[in-house]
PDB file of N, CA, C and O in Angstrom:
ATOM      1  N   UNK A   1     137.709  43.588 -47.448  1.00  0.00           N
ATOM      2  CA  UNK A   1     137.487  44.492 -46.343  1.00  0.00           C
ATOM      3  C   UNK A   1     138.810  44.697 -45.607  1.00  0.00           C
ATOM      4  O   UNK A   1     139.462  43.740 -45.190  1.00  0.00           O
ATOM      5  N   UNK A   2     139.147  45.820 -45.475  1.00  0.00           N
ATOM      6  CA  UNK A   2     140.145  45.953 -44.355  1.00  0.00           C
ATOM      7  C   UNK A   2     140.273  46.066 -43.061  1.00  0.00           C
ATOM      8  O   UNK A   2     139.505  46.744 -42.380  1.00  0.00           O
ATOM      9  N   UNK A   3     141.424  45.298 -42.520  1.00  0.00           N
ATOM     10  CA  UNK A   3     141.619  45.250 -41.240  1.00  0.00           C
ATOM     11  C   UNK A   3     142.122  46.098 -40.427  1.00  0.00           C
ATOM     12  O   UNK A   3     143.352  46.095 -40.376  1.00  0.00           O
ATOM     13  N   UNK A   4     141.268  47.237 -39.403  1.00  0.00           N
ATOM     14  CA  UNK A   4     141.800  48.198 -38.528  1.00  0.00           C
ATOM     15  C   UNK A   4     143.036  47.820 -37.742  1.00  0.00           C
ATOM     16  O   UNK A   4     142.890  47.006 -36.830  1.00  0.00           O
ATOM     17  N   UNK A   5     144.196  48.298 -37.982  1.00  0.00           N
ATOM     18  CA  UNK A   5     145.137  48.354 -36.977  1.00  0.00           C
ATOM     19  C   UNK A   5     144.532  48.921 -35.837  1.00  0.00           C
ATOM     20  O   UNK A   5     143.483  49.466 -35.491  1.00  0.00           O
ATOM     21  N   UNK A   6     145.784  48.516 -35.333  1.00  0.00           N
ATOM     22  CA  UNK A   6     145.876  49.131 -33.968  1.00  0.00           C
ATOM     23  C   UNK A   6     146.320  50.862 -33.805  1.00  0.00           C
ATOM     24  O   UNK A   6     147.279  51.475 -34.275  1.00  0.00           O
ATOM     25  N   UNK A   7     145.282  51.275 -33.011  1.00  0.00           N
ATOM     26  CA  UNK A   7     145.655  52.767 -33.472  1.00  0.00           C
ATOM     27  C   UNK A   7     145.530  53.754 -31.953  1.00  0.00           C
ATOM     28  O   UNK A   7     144.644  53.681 -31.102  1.00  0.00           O
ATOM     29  N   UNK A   8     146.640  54.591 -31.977  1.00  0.00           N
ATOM     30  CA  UNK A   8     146.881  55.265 -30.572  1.00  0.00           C
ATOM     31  C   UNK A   8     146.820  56.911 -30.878  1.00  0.00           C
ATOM     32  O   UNK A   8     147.587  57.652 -31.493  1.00  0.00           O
ATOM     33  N   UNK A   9     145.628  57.133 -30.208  1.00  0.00           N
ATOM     34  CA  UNK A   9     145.003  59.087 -30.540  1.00  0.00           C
ATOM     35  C   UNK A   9     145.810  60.015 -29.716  1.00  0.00           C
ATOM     36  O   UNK A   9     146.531  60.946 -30.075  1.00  0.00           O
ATOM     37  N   UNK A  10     145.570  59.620 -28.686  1.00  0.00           N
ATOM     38  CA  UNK A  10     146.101  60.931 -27.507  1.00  0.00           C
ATOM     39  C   UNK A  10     147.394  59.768 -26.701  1.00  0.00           C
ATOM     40  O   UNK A  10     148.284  60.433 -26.170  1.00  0.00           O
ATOM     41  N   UNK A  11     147.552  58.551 -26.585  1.00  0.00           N
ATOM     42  CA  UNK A  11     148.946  58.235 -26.088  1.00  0.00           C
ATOM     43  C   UNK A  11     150.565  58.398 -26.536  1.00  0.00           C
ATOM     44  O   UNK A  11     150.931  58.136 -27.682  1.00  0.00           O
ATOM     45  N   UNK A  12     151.226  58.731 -25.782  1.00  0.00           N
ATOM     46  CA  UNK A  12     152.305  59.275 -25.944  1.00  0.00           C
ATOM     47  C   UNK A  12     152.924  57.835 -26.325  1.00  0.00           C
ATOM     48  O   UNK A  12     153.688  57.929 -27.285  1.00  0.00           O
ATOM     49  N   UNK A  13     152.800  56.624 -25.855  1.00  0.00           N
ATOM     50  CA  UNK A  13     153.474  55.481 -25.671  1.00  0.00           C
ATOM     51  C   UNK A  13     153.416  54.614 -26.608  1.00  0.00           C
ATOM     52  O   UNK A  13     152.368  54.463 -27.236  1.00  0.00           O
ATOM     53  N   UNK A  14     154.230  54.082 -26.804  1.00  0.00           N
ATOM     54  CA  UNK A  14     154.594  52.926 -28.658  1.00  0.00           C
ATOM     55  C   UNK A  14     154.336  52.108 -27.454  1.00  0.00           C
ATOM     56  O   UNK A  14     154.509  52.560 -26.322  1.00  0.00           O
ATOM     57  N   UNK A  15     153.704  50.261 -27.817  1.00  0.00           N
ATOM     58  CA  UNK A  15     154.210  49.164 -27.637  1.00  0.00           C
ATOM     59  C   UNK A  15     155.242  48.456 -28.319  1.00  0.00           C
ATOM     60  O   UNK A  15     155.458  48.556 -29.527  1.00  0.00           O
ATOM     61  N   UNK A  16     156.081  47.503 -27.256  1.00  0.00           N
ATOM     62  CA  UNK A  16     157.437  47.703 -28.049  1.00  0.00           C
ATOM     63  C   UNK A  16     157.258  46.665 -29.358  1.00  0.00           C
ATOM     64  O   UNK A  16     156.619  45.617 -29.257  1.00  0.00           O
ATOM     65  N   UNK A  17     157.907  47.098 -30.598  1.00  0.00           N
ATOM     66  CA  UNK A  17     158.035  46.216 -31.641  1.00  0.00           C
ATOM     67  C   UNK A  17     157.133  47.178 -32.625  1.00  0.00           C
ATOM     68  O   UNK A  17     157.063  47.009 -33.843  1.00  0.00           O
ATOM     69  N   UNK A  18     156.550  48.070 -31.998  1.00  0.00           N
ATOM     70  CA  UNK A  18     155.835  48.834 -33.143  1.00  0.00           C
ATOM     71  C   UNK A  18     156.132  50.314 -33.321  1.00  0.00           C
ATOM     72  O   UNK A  18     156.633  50.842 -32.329  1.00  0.00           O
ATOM     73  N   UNK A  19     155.906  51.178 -34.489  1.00  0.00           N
ATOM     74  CA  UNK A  19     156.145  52.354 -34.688  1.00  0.00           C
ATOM     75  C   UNK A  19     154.951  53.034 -34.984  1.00  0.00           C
ATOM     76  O   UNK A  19     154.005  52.499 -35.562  1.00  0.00           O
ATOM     77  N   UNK A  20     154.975  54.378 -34.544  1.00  0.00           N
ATOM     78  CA  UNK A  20     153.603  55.041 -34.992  1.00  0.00           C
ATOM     79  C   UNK A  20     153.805  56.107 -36.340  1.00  0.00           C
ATOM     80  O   UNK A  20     154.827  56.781 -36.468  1.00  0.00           O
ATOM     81  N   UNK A  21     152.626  56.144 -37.352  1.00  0.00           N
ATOM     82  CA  UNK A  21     153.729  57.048 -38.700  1.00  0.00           C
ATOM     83  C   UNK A  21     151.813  58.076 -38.690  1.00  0.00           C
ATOM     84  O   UNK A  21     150.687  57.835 -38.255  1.00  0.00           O
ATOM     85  N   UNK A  22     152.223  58.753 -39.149  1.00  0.00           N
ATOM     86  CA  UNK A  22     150.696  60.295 -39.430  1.00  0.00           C
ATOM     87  C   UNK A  22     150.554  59.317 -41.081  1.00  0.00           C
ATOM     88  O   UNK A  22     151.494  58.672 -41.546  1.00  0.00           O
ATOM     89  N   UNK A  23     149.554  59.398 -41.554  1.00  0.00           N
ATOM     90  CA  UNK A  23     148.855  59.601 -42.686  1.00  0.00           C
ATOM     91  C   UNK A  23     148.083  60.265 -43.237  1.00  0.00           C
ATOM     92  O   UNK A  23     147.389  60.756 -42.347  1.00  0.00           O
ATOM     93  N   UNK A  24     147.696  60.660 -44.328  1.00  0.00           N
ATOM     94  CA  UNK A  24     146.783  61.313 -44.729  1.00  0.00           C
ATOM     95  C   UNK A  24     146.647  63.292 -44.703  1.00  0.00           C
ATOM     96  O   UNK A  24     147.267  63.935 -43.855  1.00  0.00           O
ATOM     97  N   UNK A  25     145.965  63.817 -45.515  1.00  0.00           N
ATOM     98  CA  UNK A  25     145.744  65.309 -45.156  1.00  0.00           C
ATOM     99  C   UNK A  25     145.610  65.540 -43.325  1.00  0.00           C
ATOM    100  O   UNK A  25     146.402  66.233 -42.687  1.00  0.00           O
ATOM    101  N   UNK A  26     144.697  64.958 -42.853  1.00  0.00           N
ATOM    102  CA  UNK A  26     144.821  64.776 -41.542  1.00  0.00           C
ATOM    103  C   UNK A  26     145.884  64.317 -40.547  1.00  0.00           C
ATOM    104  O   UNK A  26     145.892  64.772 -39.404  1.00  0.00           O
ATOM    105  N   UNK A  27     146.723  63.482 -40.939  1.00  0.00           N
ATOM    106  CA  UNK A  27     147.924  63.675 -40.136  1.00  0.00           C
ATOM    107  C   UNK A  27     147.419  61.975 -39.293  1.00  0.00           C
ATOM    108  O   UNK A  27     148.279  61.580 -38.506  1.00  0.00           O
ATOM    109  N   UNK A  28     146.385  61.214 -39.404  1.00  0.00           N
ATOM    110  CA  UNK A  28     146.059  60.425 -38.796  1.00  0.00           C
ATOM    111  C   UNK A  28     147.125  59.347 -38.617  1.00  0.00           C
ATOM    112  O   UNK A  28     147.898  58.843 -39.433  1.00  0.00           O
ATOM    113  N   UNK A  29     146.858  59.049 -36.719  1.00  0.00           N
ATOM    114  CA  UNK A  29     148.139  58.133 -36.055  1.00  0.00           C
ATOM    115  C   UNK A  29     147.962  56.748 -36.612  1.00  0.00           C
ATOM    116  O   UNK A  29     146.833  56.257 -36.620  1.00  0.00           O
ATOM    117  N   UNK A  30     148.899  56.142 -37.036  1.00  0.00           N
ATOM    118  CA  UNK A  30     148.327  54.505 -37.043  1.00  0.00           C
ATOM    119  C   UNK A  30     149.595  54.386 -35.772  1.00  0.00           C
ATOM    120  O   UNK A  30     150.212  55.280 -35.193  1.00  0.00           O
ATOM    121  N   UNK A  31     149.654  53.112 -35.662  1.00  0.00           N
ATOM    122  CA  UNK A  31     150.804  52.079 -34.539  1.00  0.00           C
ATOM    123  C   UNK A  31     150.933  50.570 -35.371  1.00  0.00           C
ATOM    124  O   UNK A  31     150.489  49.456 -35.092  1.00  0.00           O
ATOM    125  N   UNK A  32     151.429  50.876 -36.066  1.00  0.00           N
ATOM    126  CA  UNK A  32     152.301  49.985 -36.953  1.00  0.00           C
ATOM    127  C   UNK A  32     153.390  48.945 -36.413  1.00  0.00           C
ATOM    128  O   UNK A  32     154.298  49.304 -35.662  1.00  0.00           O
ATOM    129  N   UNK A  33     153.165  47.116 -37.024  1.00  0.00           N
ATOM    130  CA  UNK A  33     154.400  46.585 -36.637  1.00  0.00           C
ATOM    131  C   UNK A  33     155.525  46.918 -37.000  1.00  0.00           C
ATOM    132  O   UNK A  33     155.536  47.693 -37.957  1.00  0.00           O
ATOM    133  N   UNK A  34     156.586  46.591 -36.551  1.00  0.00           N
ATOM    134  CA  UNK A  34     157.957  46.763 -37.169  1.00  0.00           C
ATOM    135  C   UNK A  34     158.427  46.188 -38.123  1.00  0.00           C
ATOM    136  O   UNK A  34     159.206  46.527 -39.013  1.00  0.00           O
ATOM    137  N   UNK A  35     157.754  45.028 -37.815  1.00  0.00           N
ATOM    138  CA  UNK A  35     158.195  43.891 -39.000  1.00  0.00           C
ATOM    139  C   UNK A  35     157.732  44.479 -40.107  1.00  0.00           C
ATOM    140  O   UNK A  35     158.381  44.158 -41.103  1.00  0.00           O
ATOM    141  N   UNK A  36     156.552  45.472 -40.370  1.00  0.00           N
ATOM    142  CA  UNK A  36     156.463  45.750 -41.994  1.00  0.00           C
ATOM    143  C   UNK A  36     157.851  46.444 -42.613  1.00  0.00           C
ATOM    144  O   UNK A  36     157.712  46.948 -43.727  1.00  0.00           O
ATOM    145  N   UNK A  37     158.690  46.492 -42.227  1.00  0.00           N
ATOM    146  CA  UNK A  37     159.922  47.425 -42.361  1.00  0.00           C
ATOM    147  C   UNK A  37     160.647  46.650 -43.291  1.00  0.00           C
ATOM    148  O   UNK A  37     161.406  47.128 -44.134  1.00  0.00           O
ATOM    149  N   UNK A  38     160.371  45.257 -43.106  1.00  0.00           N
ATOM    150  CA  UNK A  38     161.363  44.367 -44.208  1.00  0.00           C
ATOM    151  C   UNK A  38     160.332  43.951 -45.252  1.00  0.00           C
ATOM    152  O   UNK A  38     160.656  43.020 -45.989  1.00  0.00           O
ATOM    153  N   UNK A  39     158.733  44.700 -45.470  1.00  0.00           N
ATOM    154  CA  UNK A  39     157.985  43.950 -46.527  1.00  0.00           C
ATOM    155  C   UNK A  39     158.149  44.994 -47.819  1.00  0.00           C
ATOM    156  O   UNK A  39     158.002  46.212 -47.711  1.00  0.00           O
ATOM    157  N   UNK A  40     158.506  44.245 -49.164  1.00  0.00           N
ATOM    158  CA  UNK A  40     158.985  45.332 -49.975  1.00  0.00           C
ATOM    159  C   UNK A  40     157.504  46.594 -50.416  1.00  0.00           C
ATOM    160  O   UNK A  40     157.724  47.707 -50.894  1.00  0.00           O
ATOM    161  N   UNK A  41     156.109  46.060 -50.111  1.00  0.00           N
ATOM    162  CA  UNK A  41     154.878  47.045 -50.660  1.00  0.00           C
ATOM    163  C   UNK A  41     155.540  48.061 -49.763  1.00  0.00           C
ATOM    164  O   UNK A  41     156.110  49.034 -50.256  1.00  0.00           O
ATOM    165  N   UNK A  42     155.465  47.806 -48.078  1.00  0.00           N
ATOM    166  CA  UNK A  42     155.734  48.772 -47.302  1.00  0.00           C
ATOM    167  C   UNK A  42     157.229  49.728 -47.596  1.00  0.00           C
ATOM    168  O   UNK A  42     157.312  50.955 -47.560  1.00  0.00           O
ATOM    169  N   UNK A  43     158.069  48.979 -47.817  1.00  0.00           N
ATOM    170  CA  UNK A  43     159.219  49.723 -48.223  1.00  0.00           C
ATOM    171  C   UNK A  43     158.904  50.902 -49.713  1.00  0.00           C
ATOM    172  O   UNK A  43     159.398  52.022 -49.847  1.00  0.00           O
ATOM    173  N   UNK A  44     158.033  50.259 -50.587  1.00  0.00           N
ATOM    174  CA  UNK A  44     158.005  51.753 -51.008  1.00  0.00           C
ATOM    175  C   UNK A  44     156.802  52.578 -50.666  1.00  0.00           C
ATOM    176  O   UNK A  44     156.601  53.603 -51.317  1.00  0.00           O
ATOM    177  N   UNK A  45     156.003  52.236 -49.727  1.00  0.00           N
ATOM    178  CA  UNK A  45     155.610  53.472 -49.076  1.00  0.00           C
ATOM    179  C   UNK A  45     156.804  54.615 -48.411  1.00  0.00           C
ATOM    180  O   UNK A  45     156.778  55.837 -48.559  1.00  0.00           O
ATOM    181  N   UNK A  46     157.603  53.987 -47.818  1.00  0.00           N
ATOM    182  CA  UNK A  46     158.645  54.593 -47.166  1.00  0.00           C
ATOM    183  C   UNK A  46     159.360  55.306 -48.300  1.00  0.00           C
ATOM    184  O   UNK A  46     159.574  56.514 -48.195  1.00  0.00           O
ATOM    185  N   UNK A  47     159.820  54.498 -49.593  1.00  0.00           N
ATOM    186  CA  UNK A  47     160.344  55.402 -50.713  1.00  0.00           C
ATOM    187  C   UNK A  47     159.205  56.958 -50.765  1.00  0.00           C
ATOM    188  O   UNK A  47     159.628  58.114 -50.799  1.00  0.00           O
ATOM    189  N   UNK A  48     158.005  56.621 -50.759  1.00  0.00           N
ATOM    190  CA  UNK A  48     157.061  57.917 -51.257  1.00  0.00           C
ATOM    191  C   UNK A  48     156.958  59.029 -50.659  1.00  0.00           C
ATOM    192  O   UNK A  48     156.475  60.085 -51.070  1.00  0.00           O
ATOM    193  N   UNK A  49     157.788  58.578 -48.889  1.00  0.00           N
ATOM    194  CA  UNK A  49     157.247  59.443 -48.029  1.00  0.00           C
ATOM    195  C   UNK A  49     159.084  60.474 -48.242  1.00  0.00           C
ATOM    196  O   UNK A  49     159.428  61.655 -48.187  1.00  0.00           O
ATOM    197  N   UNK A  50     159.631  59.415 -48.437  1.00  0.00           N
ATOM    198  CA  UNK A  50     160.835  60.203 -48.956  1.00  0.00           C
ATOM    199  C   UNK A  50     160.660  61.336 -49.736  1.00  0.00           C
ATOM    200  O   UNK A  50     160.744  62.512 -49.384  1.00  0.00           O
ATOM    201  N   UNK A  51     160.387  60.829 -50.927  1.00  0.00           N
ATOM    202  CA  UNK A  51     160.277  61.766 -52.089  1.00  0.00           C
ATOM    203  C   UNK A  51     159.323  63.133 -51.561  1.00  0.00           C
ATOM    204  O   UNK A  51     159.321  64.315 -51.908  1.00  0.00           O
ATOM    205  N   UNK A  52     158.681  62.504 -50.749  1.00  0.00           N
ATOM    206  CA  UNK A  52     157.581  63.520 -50.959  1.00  0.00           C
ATOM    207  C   UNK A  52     158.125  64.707 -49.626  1.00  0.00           C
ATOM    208  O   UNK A  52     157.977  65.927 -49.685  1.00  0.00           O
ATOM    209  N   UNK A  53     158.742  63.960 -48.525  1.00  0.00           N
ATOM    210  CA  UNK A  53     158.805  64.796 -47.403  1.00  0.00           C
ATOM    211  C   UNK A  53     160.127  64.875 -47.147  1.00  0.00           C
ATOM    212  O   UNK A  53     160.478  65.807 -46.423  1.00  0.00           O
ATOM    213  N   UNK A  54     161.030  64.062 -47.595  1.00  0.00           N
ATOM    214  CA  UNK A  54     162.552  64.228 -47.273  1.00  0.00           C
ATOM    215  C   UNK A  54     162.710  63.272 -45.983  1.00  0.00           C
ATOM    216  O   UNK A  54     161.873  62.482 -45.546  1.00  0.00           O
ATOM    217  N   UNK A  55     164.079  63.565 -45.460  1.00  0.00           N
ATOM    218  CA  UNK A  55     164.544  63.024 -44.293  1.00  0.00           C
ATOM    219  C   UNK A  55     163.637  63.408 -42.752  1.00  0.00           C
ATOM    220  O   UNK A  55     163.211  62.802 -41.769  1.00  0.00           O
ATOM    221  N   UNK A  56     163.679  64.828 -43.299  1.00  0.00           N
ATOM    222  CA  UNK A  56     163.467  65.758 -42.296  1.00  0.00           C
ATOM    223  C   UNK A  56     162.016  66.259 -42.001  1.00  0.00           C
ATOM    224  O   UNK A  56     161.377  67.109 -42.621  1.00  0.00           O
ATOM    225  N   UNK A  57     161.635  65.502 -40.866  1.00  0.00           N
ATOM    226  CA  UNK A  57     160.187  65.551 -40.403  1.00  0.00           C
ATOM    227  C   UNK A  57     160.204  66.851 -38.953  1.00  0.00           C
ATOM    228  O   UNK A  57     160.579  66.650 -37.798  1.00  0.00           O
ATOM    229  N   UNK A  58     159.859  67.676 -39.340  1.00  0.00           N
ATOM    230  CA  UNK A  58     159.392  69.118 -37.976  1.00  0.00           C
ATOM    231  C   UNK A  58     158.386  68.703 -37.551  1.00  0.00           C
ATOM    232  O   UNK A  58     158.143  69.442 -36.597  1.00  0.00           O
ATOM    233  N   UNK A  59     157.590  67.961 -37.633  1.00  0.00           N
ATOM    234  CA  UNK A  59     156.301  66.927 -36.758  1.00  0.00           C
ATOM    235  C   UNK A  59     157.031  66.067 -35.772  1.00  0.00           C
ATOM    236  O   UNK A  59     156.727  65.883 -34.594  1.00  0.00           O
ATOM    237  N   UNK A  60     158.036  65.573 -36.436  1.00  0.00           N
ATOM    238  CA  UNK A  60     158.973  64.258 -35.240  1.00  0.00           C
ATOM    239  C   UNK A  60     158.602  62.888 -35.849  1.00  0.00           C
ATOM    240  O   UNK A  60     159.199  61.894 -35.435  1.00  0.00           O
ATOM    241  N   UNK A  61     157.660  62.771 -36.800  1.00  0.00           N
ATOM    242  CA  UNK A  61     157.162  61.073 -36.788  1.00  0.00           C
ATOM    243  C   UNK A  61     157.436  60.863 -38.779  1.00  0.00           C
ATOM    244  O   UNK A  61     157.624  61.730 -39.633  1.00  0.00           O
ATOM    245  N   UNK A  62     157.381  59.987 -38.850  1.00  0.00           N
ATOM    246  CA  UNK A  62     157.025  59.406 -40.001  1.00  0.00           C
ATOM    247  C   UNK A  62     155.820  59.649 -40.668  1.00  0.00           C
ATOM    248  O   UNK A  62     154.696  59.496 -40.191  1.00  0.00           O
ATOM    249  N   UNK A  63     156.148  60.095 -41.968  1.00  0.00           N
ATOM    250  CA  UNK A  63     154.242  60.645 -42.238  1.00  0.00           C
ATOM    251  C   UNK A  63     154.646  59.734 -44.156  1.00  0.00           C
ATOM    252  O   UNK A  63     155.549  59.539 -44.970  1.00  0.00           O
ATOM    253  N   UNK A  64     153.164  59.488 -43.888  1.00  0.00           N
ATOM    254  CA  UNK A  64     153.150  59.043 -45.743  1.00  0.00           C
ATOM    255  C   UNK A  64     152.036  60.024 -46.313  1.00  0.00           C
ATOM    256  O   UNK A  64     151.037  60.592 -45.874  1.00  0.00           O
ATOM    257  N   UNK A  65     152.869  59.909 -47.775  1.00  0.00           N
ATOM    258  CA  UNK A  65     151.661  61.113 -48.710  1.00  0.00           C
ATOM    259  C   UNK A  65     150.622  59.963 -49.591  1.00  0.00           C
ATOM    260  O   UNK A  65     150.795  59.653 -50.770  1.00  0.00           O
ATOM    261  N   UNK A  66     149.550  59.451 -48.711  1.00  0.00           N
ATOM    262  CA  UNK A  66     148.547  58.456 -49.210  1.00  0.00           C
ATOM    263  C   UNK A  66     147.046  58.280 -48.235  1.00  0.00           C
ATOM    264  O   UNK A  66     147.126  57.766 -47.120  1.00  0.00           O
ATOM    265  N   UNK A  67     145.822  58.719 -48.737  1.00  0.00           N
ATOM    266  CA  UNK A  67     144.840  58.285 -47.903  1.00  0.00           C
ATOM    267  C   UNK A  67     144.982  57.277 -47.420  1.00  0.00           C
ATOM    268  O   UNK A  67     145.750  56.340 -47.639  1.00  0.00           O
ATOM    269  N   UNK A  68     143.893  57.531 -46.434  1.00  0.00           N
ATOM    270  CA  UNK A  68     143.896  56.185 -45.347  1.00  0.00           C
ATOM    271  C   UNK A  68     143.335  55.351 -46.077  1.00  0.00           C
ATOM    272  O   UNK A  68     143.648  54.203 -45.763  1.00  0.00           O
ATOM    273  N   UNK A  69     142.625  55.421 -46.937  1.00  0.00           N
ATOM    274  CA  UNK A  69     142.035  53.994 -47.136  1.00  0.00           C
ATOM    275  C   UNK A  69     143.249  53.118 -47.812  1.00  0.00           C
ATOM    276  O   UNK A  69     143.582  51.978 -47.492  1.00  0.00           O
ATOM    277  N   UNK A  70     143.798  53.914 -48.787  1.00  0.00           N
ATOM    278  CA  UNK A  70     145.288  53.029 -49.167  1.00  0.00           C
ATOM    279  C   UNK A  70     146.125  52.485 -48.298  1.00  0.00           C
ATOM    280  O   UNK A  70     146.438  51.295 -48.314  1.00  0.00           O
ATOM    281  N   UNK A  71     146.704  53.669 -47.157  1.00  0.00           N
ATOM    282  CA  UNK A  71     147.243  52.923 -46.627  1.00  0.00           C
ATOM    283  C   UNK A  71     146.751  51.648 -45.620  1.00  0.00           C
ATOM    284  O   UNK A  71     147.559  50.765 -45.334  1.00  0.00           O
ATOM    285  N   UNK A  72     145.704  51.629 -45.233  1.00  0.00           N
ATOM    286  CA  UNK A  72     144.934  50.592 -44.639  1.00  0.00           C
ATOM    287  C   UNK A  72     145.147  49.420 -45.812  1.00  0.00           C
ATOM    288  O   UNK A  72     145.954  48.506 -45.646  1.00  0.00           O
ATOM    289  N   UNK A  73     144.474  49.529 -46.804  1.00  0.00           N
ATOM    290  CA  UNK A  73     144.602  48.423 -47.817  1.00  0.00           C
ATOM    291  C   UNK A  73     145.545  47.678 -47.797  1.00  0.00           C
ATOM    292  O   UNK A  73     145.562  46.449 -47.725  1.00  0.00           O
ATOM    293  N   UNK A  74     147.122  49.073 -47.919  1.00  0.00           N
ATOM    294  CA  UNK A  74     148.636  48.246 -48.173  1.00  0.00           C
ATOM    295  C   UNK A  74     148.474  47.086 -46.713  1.00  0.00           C
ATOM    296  O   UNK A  74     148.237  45.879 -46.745  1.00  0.00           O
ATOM    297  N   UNK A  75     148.730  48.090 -45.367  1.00  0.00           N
ATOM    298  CA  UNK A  75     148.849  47.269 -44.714  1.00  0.00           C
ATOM    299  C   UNK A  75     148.130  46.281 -44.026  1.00  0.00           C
ATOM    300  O   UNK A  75     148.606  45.855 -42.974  1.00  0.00           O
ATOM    301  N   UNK A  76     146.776  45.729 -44.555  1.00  0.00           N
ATOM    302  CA  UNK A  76     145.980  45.026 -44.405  1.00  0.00           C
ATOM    303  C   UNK A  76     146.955  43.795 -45.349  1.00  0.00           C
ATOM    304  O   UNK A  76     147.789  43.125 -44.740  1.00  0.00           O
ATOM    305  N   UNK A  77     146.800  43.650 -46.465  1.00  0.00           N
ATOM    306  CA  UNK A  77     148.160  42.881 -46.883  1.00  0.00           C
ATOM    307  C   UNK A  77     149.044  42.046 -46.679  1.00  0.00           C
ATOM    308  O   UNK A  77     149.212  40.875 -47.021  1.00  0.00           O
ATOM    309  N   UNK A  78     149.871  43.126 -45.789  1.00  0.00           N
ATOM    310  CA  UNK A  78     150.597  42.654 -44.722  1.00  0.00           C
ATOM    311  C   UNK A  78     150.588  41.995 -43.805  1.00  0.00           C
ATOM    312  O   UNK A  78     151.588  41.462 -43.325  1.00  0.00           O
ATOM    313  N   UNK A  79     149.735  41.927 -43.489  1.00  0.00           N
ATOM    314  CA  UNK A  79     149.261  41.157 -41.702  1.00  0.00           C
ATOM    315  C   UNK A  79     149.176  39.652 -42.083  1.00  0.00           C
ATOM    316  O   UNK A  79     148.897  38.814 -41.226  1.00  0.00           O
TER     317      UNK A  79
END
């Protein structure tokens, strides 16, 4: 079963140590630790979002090309 992050809809505001990235066709917010930044599953999510979206985000945030339930899975994992 996976474990719901922590997740921020309508706040503008990160808590510090975490990042917020869109997922999915929907664009859905997670609020992500930072520390996943040094775990290698998470690092190639970050490779995918590359490939798939480039450097250059016109949204402003970090987005991955993977349903939520995957990415929940990966970072359930993690924790």
């Amino acid at each position: 079963m996976a474990i719901r992050l922590p997740r921020i809809v309508s706040a503008k505001k990160v808590p510090w140590g975490y990042f917020a990235v869109y997922v999915g066709e929907n664009q859905k917010r997670f609020v992500i630790p930072v520390s996943f930044l040094n775990q290698p599953l998470f690092q190639d999510l970050l490779g995918l979002s590359e490939e798939e979206f480039g450097y250059s985000h016109h949204t402003g945030g970090l987005r991955f090309p993977c349903v939520e339930e995957i990415f929940l899975d990966i970072t359930s994992s993690l924790n």
